[in-house]
N, C-alpha and C positions, 0 to 999 in steps of 0.2 A: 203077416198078422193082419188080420181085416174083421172088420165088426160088422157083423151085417143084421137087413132085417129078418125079423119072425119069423114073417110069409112072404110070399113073392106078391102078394097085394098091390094095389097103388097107395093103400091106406098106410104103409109100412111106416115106423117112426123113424126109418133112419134108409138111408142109401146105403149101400155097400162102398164102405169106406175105406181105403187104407191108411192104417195108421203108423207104419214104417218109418216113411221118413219125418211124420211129427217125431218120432220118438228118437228119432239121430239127432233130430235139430237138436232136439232137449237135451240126448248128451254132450253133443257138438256143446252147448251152452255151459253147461255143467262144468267140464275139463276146461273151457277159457274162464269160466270163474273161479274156479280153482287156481290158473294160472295167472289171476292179473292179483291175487289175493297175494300171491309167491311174488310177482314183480311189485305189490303195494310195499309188501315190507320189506324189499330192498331199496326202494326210495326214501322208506323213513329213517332205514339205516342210513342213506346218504344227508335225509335234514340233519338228522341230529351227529352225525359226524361234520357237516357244514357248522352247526352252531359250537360246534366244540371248539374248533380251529378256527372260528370267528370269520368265517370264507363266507362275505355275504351273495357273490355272484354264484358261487356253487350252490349257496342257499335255496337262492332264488330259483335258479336253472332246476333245480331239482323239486321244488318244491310245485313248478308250473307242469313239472312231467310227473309227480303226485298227482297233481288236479285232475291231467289227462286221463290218467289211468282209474279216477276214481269218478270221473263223466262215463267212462266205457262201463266199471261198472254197474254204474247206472242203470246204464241201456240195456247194459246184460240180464239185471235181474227185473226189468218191467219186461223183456223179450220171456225171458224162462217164466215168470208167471202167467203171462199171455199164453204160452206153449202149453203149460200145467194147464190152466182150467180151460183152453178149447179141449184137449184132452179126456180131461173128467169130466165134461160135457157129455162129448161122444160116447164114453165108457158108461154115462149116469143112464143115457138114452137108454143105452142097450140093455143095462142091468136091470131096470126099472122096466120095460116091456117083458121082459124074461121072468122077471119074479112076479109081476101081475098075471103073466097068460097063466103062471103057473099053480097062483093061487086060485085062478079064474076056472082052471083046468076042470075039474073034478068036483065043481060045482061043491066046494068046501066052503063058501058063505053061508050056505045052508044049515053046515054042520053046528057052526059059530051061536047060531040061532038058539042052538037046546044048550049053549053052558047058559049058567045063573050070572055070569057076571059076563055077559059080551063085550070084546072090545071097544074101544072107539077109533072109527077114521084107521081103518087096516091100509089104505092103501099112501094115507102119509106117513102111519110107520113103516110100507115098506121103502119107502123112497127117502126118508128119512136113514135107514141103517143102510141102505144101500151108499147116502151121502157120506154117510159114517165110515165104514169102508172104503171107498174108495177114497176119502181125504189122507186114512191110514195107511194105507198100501203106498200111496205117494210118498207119503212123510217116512216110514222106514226104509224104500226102495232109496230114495233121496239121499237117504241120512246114511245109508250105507255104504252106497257109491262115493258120497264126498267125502267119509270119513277111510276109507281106503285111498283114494286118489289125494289126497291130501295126505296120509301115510309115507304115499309112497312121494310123492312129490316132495315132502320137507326132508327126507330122508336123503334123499339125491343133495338135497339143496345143502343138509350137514356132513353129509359126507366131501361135498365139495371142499367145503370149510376146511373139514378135520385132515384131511389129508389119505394118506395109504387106511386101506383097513384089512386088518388082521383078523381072518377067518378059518380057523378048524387046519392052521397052519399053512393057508394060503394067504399071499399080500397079492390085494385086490389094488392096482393103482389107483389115485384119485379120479373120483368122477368131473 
Protein backbone atom coordinates (compact mmCIF):
# COMPACT_ATOMS: atom_id res chain seq x y z
CA UNK A 1 0.00 0.00 0.00
CA UNK A 2 1.79 3.24 -0.97
CA UNK A 3 0.56 6.76 -1.46
CA UNK A 4 1.99 8.50 -4.15
CA UNK A 5 2.15 11.69 -5.98
CA UNK A 6 -0.38 13.16 -8.80
CA UNK A 7 2.24 13.53 -11.44
CA UNK A 8 5.58 12.43 -11.79
CA UNK A 9 6.65 16.33 -11.53
CA UNK A 10 9.31 17.66 -9.12
CA UNK A 11 6.50 19.88 -7.85
CA UNK A 12 4.71 16.58 -6.54
CA UNK A 13 3.27 17.14 -2.86
CA UNK A 14 4.46 14.03 -1.64
CA UNK A 15 7.15 11.11 -2.60
CA UNK A 16 6.06 7.75 -3.16
CA UNK A 17 5.83 6.56 0.18
CA UNK A 18 5.22 3.21 1.70
CA UNK A 19 3.08 3.14 4.28
CA UNK A 20 3.07 -0.70 5.37
CA UNK A 21 5.20 -1.00 7.88
CA UNK A 22 3.87 2.56 9.49
CA UNK A 23 0.67 0.73 9.62
CA UNK A 24 2.19 -2.65 11.51
CA UNK A 25 4.11 -0.51 13.84
CA UNK A 26 0.52 0.92 14.79
CA UNK A 27 -0.96 -2.58 15.13
CA UNK A 28 2.27 -3.94 16.64
CA UNK A 29 1.26 -0.79 19.15
CA UNK A 30 -2.30 -1.44 19.50
CA UNK A 31 -2.15 -5.45 20.60
CA UNK A 32 0.83 -4.40 23.28
CA UNK A 33 -1.77 -1.96 24.50
CA UNK A 34 -4.12 -3.90 24.63
CA UNK A 35 -1.97 -6.21 26.47
CA UNK A 36 -0.40 -4.25 29.12
CA UNK A 37 -4.20 -2.87 29.79
CA UNK A 38 -4.77 -7.12 30.55
CA UNK A 39 -1.43 -7.24 32.65
CA UNK A 40 -2.50 -3.62 34.30
CA UNK A 41 -5.41 -5.32 35.79
CA UNK A 42 -3.89 -8.22 36.95
CA UNK A 43 -1.44 -6.11 39.10
CA UNK A 44 -4.48 -4.33 40.63
CA UNK A 45 -5.84 -7.51 41.38
CA UNK A 46 -2.64 -8.30 43.03
CA UNK A 47 -2.66 -4.60 45.12
CA UNK A 48 -5.78 -4.98 46.39
CA UNK A 49 -5.37 -8.78 47.32
CA UNK A 50 -1.89 -7.55 48.93
CA UNK A 51 -4.11 -4.84 51.12
CA UNK A 52 -6.54 -7.50 51.84
CA UNK A 53 -4.06 -9.83 53.62
CA UNK A 54 -2.28 -6.80 54.90
CA UNK A 55 1.03 -8.34 52.98
CA UNK A 56 2.88 -4.99 52.67
CA UNK A 57 6.05 -6.50 50.69
CA UNK A 58 3.71 -7.97 48.22
CA UNK A 59 2.08 -4.57 48.30
CA UNK A 60 4.92 -2.94 47.51
CA UNK A 61 6.39 -5.55 44.97
CA UNK A 62 3.48 -5.21 43.00
CA UNK A 63 2.60 -2.16 43.22
CA UNK A 64 6.39 -0.93 41.58
CA UNK A 65 5.45 -3.48 38.66
CA UNK A 66 2.05 -1.34 38.39
CA UNK A 67 4.18 1.62 37.99
CA UNK A 68 6.35 -0.21 35.29
CA UNK A 69 3.65 -1.28 33.33
CA UNK A 70 1.74 1.87 33.45
CA UNK A 71 5.33 4.09 32.29
CA UNK A 72 5.23 1.52 29.32
CA UNK A 73 1.92 2.60 28.76
CA UNK A 74 2.85 5.58 28.57
CA UNK A 75 5.26 5.38 25.88
CA UNK A 76 2.93 3.20 24.23
CA UNK A 77 0.42 5.71 23.63
CA UNK A 78 2.61 9.07 22.82
CA UNK A 79 4.37 6.14 20.27
CA UNK A 80 0.74 5.21 18.76
CA UNK A 81 -0.23 8.85 18.53
CA UNK A 82 3.14 9.88 16.89
CA UNK A 83 2.39 6.79 14.32
CA UNK A 84 -1.62 8.05 13.99
CA UNK A 85 -0.81 11.62 12.95
CA UNK A 86 2.55 11.09 10.69
CA UNK A 87 -0.03 8.75 9.17
CA UNK A 88 -2.93 11.16 8.57
CA UNK A 89 -0.30 13.58 7.54
CA UNK A 90 0.69 11.47 4.80
CA UNK A 91 -2.91 10.40 3.98
CA UNK A 92 -4.14 14.48 4.32
CA UNK A 93 -1.18 15.14 1.64
CA UNK A 94 -2.44 12.85 -0.58
CA UNK A 95 -6.17 13.35 -0.12
CA UNK A 96 -6.06 17.17 -0.30
CA UNK A 97 -3.93 17.21 -3.69
CA UNK A 98 -6.53 14.57 -5.20
CA UNK A 99 -9.61 16.50 -4.18
CA UNK A 100 -8.01 19.91 -5.32
CA UNK A 101 -6.69 18.66 -8.93
CA UNK A 102 -10.04 17.31 -9.05
CA UNK A 103 -11.98 20.27 -8.27
CA UNK A 104 -9.30 22.20 -10.39
CA UNK A 105 -10.04 19.68 -13.14
CA UNK A 106 -12.75 20.74 -15.28
CA UNK A 107 -12.30 24.16 -14.57
CA UNK A 108 -15.63 24.04 -12.12
CA UNK A 109 -14.46 27.39 -10.20
CA UNK A 110 -16.06 28.98 -13.02
CA UNK A 111 -19.24 27.23 -12.80
CA UNK A 112 -19.30 28.46 -8.90
CA UNK A 113 -19.30 31.97 -10.40
CA UNK A 114 -23.11 31.92 -11.85
CA UNK A 115 -24.85 30.46 -8.47
CA UNK A 116 -26.33 33.50 -6.42
CA UNK A 117 -24.99 32.60 -3.33
CA UNK A 118 -21.02 31.33 -3.99
CA UNK A 119 -19.17 29.74 -1.55
CA UNK A 120 -16.41 30.83 0.47
CA UNK A 121 -12.66 29.48 0.72
CA UNK A 122 -13.60 26.03 -1.40
CA UNK A 123 -10.40 24.89 -0.99
CA UNK A 124 -10.40 25.05 3.11
CA UNK A 125 -13.57 23.17 3.00
CA UNK A 126 -11.98 20.84 1.01
CA UNK A 127 -9.22 20.24 3.31
CA UNK A 128 -11.13 20.65 6.06
CA UNK A 129 -13.70 17.46 5.30
CA UNK A 130 -10.86 15.86 4.06
CA UNK A 131 -9.45 16.32 7.93
CA UNK A 132 -12.84 15.36 8.88
CA UNK A 133 -12.53 12.13 7.39
CA UNK A 134 -9.64 11.00 7.75
CA UNK A 135 -9.69 11.67 11.83
CA UNK A 136 -12.99 9.25 11.37
CA UNK A 137 -11.73 6.45 9.61
CA UNK A 138 -9.03 6.45 12.23
CA UNK A 139 -11.29 6.61 15.25
CA UNK A 140 -13.72 3.67 13.86
CA UNK A 141 -10.87 1.56 12.43
CA UNK A 142 -9.19 2.07 16.00
CA UNK A 143 -12.20 1.59 17.91
CA UNK A 144 -12.86 -1.68 16.09
CA UNK A 145 -9.74 -3.45 16.27
CA UNK A 146 -9.40 -2.65 20.16
CA UNK A 147 -12.89 -3.43 20.88
CA UNK A 148 -12.45 -7.00 19.21
CA UNK A 149 -8.87 -7.73 20.40
CA UNK A 150 -9.84 -6.69 23.76
CA UNK A 151 -13.12 -9.35 23.21
CA UNK A 152 -11.06 -11.72 22.47
CA UNK A 153 -8.19 -11.15 24.89
CA UNK A 154 -10.57 -10.75 28.20
CA UNK A 155 -12.22 -13.73 27.00
CA UNK A 156 -9.07 -16.02 27.24
CA UNK A 157 -8.24 -14.11 30.39
CA UNK A 158 -12.13 -15.50 31.88
CA UNK A 159 -11.94 -18.42 30.71
CA UNK A 160 -8.77 -18.84 32.35
CA UNK A 161 -10.54 -18.11 35.49
CA UNK A 162 -13.68 -20.03 34.93
CA UNK A 163 -12.21 -23.15 34.18
CA UNK A 164 -13.55 -26.07 31.55
CA UNK A 165 -16.07 -24.69 29.09
CA UNK A 166 -18.90 -26.39 28.09
CA UNK A 167 -19.84 -25.92 24.32
CA UNK A 168 -22.61 -27.53 22.00
CA UNK A 169 -21.72 -30.64 24.18
CA UNK A 170 -18.07 -30.37 23.85
CA UNK A 171 -15.60 -29.65 27.12
CA UNK A 172 -13.13 -27.29 25.96
CA UNK A 173 -10.20 -27.51 28.77
CA UNK A 174 -9.04 -24.50 30.44
CA UNK A 175 -7.27 -21.91 28.62
Amino acid sequence: MAFGSMNSGDDAPMAEINVTPLVDVMLVLLITEIRLFVLNTFTSNGIYTAMQDLDVAAFWTVAFINAGILLLRTVNVVLNDFFDQSLAIKWSERLNALLVSRWLADKNYHRLQMLRIAPDNIDQRIQQDAQDFIASTFEFIRGMLNSVLSTVEFTLVLWGLAGALHLFGFTIPKG
